[in-house]
Backbone as JSON, one array per atom type, in Angstrom:
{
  "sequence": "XXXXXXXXXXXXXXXXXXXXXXXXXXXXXXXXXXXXXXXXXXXXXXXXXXXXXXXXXXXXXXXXXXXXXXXXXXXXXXXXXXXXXXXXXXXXXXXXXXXXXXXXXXXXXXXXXXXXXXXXXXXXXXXXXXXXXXXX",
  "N": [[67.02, 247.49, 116.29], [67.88, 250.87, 114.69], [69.51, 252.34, 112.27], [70.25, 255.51, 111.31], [71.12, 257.38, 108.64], [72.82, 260.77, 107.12], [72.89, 261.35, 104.25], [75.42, 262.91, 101.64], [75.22, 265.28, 99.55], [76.83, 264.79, 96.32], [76.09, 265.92, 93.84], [76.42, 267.92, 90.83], [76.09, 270.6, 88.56], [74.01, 268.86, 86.71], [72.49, 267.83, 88.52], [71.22, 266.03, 91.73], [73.35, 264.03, 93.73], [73.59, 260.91, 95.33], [76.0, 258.63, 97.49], [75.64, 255.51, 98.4], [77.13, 253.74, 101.15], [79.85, 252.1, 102.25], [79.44, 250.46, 104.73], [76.33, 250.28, 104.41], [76.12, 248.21, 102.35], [77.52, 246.02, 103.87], [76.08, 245.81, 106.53], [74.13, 244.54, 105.4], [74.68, 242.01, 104.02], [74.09, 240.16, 101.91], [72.08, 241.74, 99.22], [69.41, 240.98, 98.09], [66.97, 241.55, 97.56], [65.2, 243.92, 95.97], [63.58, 247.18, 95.75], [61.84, 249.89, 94.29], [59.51, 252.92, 95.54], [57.06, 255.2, 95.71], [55.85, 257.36, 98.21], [52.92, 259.28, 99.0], [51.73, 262.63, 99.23], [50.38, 262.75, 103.08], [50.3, 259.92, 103.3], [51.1, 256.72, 104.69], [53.75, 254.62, 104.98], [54.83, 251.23, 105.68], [54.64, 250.62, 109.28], [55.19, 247.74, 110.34], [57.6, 245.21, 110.61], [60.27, 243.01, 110.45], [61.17, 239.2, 110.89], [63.34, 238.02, 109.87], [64.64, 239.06, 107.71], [66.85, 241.89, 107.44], [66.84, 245.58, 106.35], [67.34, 248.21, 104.15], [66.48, 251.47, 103.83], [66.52, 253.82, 101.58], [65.39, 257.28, 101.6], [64.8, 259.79, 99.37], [63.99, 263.35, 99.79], [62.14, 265.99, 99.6], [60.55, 267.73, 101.16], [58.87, 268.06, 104.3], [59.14, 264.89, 106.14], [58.22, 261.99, 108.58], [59.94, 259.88, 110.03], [59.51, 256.6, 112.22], [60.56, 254.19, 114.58], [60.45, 251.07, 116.53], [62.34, 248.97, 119.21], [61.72, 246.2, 119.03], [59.17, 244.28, 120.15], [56.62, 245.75, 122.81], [58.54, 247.49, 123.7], [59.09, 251.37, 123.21], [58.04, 253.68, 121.04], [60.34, 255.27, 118.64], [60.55, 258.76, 117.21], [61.66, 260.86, 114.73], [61.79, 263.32, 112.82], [61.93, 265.03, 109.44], [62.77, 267.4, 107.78], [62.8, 269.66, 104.79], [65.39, 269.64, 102.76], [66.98, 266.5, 100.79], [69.04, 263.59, 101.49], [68.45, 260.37, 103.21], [69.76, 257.3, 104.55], [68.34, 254.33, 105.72], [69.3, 252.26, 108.76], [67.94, 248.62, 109.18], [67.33, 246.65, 111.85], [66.0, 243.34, 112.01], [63.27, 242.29, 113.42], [62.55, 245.03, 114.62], [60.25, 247.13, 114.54], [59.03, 249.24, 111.84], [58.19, 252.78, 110.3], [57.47, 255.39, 107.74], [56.54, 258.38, 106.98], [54.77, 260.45, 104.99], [54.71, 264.0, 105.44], [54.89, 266.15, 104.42], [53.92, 267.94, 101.19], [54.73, 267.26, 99.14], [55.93, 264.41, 96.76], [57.52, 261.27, 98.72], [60.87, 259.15, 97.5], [61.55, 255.85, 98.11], [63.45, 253.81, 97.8], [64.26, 250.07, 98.47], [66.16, 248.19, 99.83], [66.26, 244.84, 100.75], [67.81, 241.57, 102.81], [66.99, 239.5, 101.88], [64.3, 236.91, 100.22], [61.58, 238.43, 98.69], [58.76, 236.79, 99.09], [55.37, 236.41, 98.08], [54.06, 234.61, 99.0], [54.78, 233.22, 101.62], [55.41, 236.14, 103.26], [57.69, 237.81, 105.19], [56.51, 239.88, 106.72], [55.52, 241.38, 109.18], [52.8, 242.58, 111.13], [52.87, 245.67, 113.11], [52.21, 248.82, 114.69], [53.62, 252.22, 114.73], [53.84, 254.3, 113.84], [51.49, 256.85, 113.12], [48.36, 258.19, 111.11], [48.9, 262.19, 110.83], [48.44, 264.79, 112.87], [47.81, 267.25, 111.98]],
  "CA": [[67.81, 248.7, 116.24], [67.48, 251.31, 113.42], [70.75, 253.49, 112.26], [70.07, 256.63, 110.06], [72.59, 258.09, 108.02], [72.34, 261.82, 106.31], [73.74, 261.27, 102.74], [75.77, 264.02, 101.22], [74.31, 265.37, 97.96], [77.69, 265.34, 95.79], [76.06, 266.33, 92.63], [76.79, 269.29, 90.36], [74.64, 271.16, 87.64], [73.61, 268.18, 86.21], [71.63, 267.42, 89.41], [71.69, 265.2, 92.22], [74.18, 262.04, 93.61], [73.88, 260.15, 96.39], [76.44, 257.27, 97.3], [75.32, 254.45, 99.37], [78.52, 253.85, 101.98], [80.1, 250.02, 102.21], [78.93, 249.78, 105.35], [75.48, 249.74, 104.3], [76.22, 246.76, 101.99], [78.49, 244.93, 104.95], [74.75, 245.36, 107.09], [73.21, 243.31, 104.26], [75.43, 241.12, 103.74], [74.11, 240.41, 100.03], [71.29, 242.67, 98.54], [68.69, 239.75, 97.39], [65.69, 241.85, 97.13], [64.99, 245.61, 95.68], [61.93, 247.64, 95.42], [61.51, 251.32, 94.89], [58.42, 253.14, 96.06], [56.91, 256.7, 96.44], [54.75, 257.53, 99.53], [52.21, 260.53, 98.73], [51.39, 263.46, 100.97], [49.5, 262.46, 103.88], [50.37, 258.42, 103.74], [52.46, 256.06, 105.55], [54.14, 253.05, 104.76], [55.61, 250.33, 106.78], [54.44, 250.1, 110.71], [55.92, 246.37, 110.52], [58.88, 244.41, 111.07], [60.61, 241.56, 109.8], [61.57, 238.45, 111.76], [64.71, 237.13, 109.61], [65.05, 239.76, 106.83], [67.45, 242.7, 107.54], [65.95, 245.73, 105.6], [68.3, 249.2, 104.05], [65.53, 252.11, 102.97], [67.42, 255.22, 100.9], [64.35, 258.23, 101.48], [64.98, 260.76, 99.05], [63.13, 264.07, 100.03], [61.93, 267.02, 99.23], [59.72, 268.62, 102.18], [58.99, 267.25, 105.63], [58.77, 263.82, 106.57], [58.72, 261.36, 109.85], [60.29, 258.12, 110.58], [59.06, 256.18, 113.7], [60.6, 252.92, 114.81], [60.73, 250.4, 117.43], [63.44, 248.28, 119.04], [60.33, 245.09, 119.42], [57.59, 244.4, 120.82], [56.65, 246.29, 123.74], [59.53, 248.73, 123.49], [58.66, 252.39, 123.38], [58.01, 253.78, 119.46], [60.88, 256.41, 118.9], [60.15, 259.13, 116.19], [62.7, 261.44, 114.05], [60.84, 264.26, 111.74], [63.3, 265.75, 108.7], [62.68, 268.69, 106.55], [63.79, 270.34, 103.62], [65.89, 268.54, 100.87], [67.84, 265.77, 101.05], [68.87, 261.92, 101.13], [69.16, 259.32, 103.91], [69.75, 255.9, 104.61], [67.96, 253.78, 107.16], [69.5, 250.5, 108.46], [66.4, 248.2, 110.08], [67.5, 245.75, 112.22], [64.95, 242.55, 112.38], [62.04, 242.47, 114.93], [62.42, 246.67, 114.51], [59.08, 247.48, 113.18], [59.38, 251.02, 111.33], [57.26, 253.29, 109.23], [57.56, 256.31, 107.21], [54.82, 259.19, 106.9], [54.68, 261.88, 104.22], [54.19, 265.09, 106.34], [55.14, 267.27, 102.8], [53.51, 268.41, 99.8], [56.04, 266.12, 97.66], [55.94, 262.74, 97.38], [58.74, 260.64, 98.61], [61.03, 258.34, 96.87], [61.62, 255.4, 98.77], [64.1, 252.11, 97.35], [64.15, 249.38, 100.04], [66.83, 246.87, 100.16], [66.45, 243.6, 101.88], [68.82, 240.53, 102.37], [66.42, 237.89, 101.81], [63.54, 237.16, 98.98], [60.16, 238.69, 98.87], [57.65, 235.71, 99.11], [53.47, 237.05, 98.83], [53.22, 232.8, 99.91], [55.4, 233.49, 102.95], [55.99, 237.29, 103.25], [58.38, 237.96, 106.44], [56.39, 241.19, 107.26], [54.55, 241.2, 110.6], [52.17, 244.45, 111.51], [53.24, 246.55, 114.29], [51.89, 250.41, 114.68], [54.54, 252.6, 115.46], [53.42, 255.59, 113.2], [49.64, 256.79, 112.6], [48.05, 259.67, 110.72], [49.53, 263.12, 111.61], [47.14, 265.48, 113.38], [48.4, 268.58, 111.29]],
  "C": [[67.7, 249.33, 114.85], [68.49, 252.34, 113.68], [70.71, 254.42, 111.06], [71.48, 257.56, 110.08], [72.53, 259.12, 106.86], [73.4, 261.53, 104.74], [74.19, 262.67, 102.13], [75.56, 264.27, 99.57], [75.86, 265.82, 97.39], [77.4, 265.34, 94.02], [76.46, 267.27, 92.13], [75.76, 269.68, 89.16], [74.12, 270.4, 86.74], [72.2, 267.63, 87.41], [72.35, 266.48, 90.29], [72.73, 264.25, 92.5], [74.52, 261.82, 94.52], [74.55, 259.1, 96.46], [76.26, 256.47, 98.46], [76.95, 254.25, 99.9], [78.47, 252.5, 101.92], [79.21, 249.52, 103.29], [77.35, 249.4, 105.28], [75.15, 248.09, 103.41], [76.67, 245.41, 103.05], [77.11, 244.57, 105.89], [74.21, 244.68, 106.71], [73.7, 242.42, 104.21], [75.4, 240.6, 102.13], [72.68, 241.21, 100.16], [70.51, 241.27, 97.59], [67.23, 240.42, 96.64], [65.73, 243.38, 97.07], [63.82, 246.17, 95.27], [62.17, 249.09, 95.85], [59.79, 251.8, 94.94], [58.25, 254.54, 96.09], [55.59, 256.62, 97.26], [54.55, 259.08, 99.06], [52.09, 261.22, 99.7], [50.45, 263.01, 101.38], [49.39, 260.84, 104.26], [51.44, 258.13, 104.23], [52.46, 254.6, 104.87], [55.33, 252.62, 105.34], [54.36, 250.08, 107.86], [53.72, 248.16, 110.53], [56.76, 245.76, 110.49], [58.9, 243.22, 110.25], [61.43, 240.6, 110.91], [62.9, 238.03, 111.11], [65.2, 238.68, 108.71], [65.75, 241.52, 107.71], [66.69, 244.03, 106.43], [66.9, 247.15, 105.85], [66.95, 250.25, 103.61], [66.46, 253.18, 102.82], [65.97, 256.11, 100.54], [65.13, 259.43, 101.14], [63.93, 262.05, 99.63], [63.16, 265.23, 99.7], [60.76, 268.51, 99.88], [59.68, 267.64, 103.41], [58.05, 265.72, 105.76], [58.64, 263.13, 107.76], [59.21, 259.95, 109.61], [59.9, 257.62, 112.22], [59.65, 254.35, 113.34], [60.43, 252.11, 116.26], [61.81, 249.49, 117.82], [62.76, 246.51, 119.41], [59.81, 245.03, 119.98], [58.09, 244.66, 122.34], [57.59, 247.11, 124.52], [58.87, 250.16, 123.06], [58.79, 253.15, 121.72], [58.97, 255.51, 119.45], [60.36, 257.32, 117.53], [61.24, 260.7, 116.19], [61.71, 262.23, 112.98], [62.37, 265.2, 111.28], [62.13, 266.59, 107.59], [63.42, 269.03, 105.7], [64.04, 269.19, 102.7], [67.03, 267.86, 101.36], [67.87, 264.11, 100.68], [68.98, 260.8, 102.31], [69.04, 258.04, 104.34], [69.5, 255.83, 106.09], [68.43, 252.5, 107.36], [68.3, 250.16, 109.52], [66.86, 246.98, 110.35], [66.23, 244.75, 112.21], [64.4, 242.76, 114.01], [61.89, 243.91, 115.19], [60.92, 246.94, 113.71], [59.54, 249.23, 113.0], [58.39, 251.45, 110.12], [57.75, 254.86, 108.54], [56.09, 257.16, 106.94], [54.92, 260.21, 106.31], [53.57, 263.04, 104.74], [54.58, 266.5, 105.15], [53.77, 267.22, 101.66], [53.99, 267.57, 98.61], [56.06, 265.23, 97.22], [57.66, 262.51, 97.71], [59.51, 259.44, 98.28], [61.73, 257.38, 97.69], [62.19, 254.16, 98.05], [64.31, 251.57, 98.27], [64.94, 248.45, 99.32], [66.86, 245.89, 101.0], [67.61, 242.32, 101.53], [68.34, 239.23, 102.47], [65.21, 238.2, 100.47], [62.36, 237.75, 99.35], [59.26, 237.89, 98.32], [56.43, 235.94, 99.54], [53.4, 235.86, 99.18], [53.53, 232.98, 101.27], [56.01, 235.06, 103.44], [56.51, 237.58, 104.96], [57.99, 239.77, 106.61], [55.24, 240.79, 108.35], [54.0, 242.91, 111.04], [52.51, 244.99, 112.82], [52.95, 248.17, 114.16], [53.01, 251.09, 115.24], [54.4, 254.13, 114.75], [51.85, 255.69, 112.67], [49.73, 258.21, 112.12], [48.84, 261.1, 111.38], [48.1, 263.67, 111.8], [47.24, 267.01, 113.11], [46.92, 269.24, 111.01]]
}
């Protein structure tokens, strides 16, 4: 299961400010692992899943993007396309594979919270396609 949530930009002329909500912490339960990221125009990152790890992504943006997930294997790949400017949180249930695809000009800024460690010996990411190239 995957639950997106539009963040309200309460900055002022200083810029920006997004606040992460409790319940995205209460989904995690603790916050063990953090990694931010930008995805360029025309790439994707993700289409894969995690078997134990729970997984929060906060996609800042600044032109049009897609999200595509699944609810596991051999479930039907749903897909959500956002424009314009903005902030929002994704929760990623396990066995959900999900991807992101810069369909902008912009890049986008992408911090990923998980509630377990990131191990390259044992990495709890499994490949699943659920987003490919756009055909723009």
């Amino acid at each position: 299961m995957v639950r997106i949530v539009e963040l309200e930009d309460r900055g002022d002329q200083r810029g920006s400010s997004f606040t992460l909500q409790g319940r995205q912490f209460a989904f995690l339960g603790s916050v063990v692992d953090v990694h931010l990221s930008t995805t360029l125009p025309g790439h994707i990152r993700g289409n894969h899943f995690h078997r134990l790890r729970r997984e929060v992504l906060v996609v800042r943006f600044e032109d049009s993007w897609t999200l595509a997930w699944d609810r596991g294997e051999g479930t039907v790949s749903e897909i959500r396309k956002f424009d314009g400017v903005g902030t929002v949180v994704i929760e990623i249930e396990p066995l959900a594979s999900h991807a992101v695809r810069n369909d902008g000009q912009r890049p986008l800024l992408i911090l990923a919270m998980t509630n377990g460690p990131y191990d390259p010996a044992k990495p709890d990411s499994y490949s699943r396609i659920v987003l490919t190239a756009s055909r723009v």
